[in-house]
C-alpha positions in Angstrom: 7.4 30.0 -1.5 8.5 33.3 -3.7 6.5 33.1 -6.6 5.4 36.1 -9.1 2.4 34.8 -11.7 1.8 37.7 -14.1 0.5 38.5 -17.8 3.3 41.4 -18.0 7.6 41.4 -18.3 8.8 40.2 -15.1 10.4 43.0 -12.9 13.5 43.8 -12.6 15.8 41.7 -10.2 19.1 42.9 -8.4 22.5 40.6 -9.3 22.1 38.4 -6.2 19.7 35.6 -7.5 18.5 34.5 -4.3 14.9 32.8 -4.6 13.3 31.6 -7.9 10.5 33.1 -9.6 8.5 33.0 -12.6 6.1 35.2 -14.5 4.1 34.4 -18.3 4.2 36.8 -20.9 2.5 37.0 -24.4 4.6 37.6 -27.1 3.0 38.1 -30.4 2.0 34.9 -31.3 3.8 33.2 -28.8 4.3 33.3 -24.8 7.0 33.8 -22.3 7.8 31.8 -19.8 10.3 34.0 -17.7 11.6 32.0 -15.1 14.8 34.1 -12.7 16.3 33.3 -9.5 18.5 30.7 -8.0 16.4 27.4 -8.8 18.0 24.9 -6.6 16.5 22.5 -4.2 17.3 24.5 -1.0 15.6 27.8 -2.2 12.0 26.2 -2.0 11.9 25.4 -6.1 7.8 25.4 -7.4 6.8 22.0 -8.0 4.8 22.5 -10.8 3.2 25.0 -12.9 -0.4 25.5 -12.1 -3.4 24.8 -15.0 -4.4 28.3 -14.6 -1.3 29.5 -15.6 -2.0 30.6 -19.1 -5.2 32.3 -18.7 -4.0 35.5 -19.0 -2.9 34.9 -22.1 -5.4 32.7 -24.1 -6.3 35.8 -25.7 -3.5 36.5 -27.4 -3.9 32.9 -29.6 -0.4 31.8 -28.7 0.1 28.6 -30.1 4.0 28.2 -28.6 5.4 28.8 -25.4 9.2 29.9 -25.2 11.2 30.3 -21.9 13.8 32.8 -21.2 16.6 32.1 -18.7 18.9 34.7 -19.2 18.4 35.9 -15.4 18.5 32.5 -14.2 21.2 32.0 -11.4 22.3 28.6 -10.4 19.8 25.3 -11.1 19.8 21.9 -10.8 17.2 19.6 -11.9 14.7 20.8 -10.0 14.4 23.6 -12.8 13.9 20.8 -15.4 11.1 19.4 -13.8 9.7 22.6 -13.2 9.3 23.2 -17.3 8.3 19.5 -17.5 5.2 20.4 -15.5 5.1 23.7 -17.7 5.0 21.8 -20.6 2.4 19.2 -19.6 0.1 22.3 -18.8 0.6 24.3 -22.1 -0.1 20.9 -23.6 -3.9 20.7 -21.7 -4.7 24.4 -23.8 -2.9 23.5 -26.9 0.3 25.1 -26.5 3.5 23.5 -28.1 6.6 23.8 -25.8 9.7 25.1 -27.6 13.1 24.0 -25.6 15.6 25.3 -28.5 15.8 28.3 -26.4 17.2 26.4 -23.3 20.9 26.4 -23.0 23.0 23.0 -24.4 22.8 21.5 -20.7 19.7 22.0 -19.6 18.3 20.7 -23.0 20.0 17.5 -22.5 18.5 16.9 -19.2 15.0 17.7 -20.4 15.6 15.3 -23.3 15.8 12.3 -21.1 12.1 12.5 -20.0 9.2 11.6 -21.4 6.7 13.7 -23.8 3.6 12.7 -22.0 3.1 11.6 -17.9 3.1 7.7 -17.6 -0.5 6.5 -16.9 -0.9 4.9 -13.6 0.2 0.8 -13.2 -3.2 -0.9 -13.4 -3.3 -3.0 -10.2 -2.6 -6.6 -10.6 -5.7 -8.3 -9.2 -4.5 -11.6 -7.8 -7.1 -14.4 -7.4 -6.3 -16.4 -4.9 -5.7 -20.4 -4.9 -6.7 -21.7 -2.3 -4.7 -25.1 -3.4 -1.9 -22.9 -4.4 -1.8 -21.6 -1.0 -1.9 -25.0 1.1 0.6 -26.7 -0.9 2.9 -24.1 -0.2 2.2 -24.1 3.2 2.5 -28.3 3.4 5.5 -28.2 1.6 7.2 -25.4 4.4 5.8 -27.3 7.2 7.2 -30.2 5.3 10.6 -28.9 5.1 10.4 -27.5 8.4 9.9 -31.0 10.1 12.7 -32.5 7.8 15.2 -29.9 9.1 13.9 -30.6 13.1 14.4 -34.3 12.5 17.6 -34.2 10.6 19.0 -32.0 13.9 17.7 -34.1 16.4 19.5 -37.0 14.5 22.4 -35.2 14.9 22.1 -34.2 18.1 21.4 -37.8 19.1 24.5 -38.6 16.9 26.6 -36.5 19.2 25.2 -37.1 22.3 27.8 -40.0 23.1 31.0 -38.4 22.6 29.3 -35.2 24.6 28.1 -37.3 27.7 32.0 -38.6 27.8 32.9 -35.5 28.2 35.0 -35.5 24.4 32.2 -33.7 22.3 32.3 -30.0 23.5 29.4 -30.3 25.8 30.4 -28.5 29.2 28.8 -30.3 32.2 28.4 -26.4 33.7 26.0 -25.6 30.6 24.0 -28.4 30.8 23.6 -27.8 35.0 22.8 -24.7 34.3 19.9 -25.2 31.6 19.0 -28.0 34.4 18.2 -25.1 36.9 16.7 -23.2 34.7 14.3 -25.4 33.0 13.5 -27.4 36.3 13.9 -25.4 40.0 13.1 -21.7 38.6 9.8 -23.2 36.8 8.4 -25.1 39.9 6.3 -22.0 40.8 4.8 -21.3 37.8 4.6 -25.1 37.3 2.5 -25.4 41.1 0.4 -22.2 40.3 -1.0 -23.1 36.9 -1.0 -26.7 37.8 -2.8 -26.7 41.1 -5.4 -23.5 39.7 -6.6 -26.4 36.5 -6.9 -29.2 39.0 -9.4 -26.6 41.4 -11.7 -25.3 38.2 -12.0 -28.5 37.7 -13.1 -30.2 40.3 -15.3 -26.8 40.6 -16.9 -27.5 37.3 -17.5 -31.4 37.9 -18.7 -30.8 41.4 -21.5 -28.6 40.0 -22.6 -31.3 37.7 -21.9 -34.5 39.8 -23.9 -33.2 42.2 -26.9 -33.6 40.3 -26.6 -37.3 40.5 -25.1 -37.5 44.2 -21.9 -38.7 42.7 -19.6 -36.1 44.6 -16.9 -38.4 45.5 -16.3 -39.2 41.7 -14.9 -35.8 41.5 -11.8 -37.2 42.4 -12.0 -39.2 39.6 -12.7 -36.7 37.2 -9.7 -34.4 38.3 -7.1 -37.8 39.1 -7.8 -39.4 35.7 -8.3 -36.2 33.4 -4.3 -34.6 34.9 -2.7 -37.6 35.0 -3.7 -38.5 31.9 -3.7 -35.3 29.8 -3.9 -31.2 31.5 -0.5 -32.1 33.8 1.5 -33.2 30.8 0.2 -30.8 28.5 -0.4 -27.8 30.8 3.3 -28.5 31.8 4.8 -28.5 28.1 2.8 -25.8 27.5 4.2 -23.8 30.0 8.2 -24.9 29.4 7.9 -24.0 25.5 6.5 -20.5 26.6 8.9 -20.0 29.8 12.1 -22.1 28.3 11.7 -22.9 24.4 11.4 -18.7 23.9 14.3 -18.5 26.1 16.5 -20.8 24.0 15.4 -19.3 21.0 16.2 -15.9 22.0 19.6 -17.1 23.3 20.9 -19.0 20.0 19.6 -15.8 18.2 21.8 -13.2 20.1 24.4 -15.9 19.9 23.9 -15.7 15.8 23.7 -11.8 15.7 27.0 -11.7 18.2 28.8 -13.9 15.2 29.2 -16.4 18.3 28.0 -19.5 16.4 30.5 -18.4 13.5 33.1 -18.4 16.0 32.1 -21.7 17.2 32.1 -23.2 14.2 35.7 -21.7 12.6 37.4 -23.2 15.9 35.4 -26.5 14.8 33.6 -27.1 18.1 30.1 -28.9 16.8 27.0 -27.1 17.1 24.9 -29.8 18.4 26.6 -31.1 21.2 28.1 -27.5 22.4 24.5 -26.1 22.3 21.4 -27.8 21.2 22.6 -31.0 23.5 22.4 -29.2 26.9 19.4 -27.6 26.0 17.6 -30.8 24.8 19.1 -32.7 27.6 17.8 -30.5 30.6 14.5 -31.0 29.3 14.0 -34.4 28.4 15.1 -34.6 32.5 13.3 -31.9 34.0 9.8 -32.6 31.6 9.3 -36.2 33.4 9.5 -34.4 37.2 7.8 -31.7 36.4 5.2 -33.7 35.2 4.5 -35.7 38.3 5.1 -32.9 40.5 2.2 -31.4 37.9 0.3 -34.0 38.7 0.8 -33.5 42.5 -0.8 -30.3 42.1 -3.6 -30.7 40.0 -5.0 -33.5 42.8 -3.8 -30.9 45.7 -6.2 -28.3 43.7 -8.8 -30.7 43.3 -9.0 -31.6 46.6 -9.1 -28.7 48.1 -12.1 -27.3 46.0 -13.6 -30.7 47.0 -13.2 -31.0 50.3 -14.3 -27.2 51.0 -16.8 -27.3 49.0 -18.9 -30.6 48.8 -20.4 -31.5 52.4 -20.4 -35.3 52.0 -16.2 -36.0 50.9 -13.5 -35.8 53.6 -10.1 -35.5 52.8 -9.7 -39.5 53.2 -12.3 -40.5 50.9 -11.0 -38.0 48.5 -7.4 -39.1 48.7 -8.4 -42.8 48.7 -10.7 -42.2 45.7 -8.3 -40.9 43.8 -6.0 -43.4 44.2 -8.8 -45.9 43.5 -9.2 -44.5 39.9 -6.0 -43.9 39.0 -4.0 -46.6 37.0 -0.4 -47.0 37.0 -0.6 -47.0 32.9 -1.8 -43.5 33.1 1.6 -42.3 34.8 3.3 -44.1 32.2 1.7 -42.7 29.3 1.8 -39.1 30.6 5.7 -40.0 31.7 5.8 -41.0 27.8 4.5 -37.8 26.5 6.1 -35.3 28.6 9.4 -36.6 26.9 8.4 -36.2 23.5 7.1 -33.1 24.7 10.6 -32.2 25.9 12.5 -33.4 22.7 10.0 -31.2 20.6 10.1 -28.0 22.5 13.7 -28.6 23.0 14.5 -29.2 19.3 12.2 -26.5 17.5 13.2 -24.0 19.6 16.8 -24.6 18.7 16.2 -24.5 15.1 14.2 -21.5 15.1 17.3 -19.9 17.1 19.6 -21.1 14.7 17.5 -20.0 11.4 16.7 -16.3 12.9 18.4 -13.2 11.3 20.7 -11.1 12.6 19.6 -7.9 14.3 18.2 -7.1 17.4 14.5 -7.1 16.2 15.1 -10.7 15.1 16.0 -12.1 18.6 12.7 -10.9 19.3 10.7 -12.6 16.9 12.9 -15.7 16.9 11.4 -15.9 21.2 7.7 -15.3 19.9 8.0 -17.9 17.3 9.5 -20.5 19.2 6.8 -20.2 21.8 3.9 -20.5 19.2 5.0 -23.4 17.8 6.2 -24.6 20.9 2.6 -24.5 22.1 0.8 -25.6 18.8 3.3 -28.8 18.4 2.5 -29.8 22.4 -1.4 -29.6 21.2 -1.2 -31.0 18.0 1.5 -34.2 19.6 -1.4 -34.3 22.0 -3.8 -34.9 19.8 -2.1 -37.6 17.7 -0.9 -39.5 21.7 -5.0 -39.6 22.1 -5.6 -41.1 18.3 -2.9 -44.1 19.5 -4.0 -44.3 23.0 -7.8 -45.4 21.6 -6.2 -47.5 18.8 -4.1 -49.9 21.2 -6.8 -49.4 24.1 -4.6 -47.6 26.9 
């Protein structure tokens, strides 16, 4: 930056005004700010006059500061807020700032701002409520679960025409969303699956072993999958793998103006999309489920059988089948299609609510798999609260 700061006249400057400059000057009673150059916004324009400024010239007891322009070159506001700051610092040593020597423009301009700096906003301290903040919450949860129920009424509505093949549903979408959430999950589904039933037979073995109760492991690891860690660890594993997927896929749908599309040429949202989707997992959810099930015994019995001296493979095998009921399969059958519908539905509706750009598609996936996940725990929890209150 091409300054000049001096108690004398400024020197003398050739016709091309190329960079700006400035220089204070007592006058008599008075001082000079001399300010020459070209002061635009490309030639590196001060941004303020420094405190020290008038030193120099406290001597003289000015009581006014006057600025000459006649070598000024082009300007633009920049200049103006250059002799605002000039003015706020003859202000702090009890200068007046005289403008009347500033051309008609440039007068104008410094007329629209302020005598004195605004003070600082005071930051708004917000207390918060705790009530405030829950009933907001309950009431978009709330809202949330209306808008889920009212499209899986409509979906359900539609589901009819789109079975007969007359409500827009293509019989190639819903295969395809039949592969994808059943034969391309089955090794994720066996991995996860077969890894809880081992830990926990692992875990139980440890402890029944302390009472010579070995052969209950099979028990344990029969009744606690069939019953709960199949189904759930199963849900939990399509609304991460398959529920993000839908999501994300209704999501570039909205951002490609595809659903707008859909909608002009009057083909219904719920049984072109959301019913294929729903569909393929309330079918898949059931046989995964059992083939979770498989699993979970296969890793159970292994751990067992390699690791506790005193159960064969028969015992183990007949053991299990000893403890487990055939209400058990039915109530995990149960839950893994409510599961389903859930995952199914919320996904969709998160798709279908996301924005438009590319970032949204994104968190559109993340969101569907975190309530995906926290609606398969929390529908778990209210399935155990009804299976102790009829006894199952």
């Amino acid at each position: 930056m091409n300054t000049s700061q001096s108690s004398g006249p400024a020197t003398a400057r050739s016709d091309n005004h190329d960079h700006p400059e400035w220089a204070i000057a007592p006058s008599g009673n008075e001082a000079v700010l001399q300010v020459s150059g070209d002061w635009i916004v490309d030639e590196a324009v001060p941004a303020s006059l420094p405190d020290d400024a008038f030193k120099a010239v406290q001597g003289g007891s000015g009581s006014a500061l006057t600025v000459d322009t006649t070598r000024i070159g082009r300007w633009d506001s920049s200049l103006v807020s250059f002799l605002w700051s000039a003015k706020q610092a003859a202000a702090r040593t009890g200068m007046t700032f005289d403008v009347s020597q500033l051309p008609r423009g440039m007068q104008r301009l410094f007329s629209l701002l302020p005598e004195t700096p605004q003070a600082p906003a005071t930051p708004h301290t917000c207390i918060p409520n705790p009530f405030r903040t829950s009933g907001i919450f309950t009431l978009a949860t709330l809202d949330e679960i209306g808008a889920v129920t009212t499209l899986g009424i409509e979906t359900a509505r539609t589901a009819p025409k789109g079975l007969s093949g007359h409500g827009g549903m293509r019989l190639r979408d819903l295969l395809s969303n039949i592969f994808d959430a059943g034969p391309s999950a089955l090794i994720i589904v066996s991995v996860v699956n077969f890894l809880v039933g081992a830990i926990l037979a692992f875990v139980g073995a440890i402890q029944l072993q302390k009472f010579s109760a070995d052969i209950y492991v099979a028990n344990l690891v029969g009744i606690a999958c069939v019953r709960e860690l199949s189904a759930v660890m199963t849900a939990i594993i399509m609304a991460g793998r398959t529920g993000g997927a839908y999501a994300a896929r209704i999501a570039t749908m909205l951002g490609n103006e595809e659903i707008d599309a859909l909608q002009v040429f009057g083909i219904p949202i719920s049984s072109y999309i959301l019913l294929p989707a729903v569909l393929s997992l309330m079918i898949m959810m059931p046989l995964l489920y059992l083939y979770g099930c498989l699993m979970s015994i296969a890793g159970g019995y292994t751990v067992a059988v390699g690791m506790l001296p005193d159960i064969t493979g028969a015992g183990y095998i007949h053991q299990t089948f000893y403890a487990i009921d055939l209400h058990q399969f039915e109530f995990g059958f149960m839950k893994s299609i409510v599961f389903a519908v859930m995952i199914g539905l919320t996904a969709c509706r998160i798709g279908l609510k996301a924005g438009r750009s590319a970032a949204d598609v994104g968190t559109a996936a993340t969101s569907a798999v975190v309530v995906g996940i926290v609606g398969v725990i929390a529908l778990d929890a209210i399935f155990a609260v009804i299976a102790n209150a009829v006894g199952i």
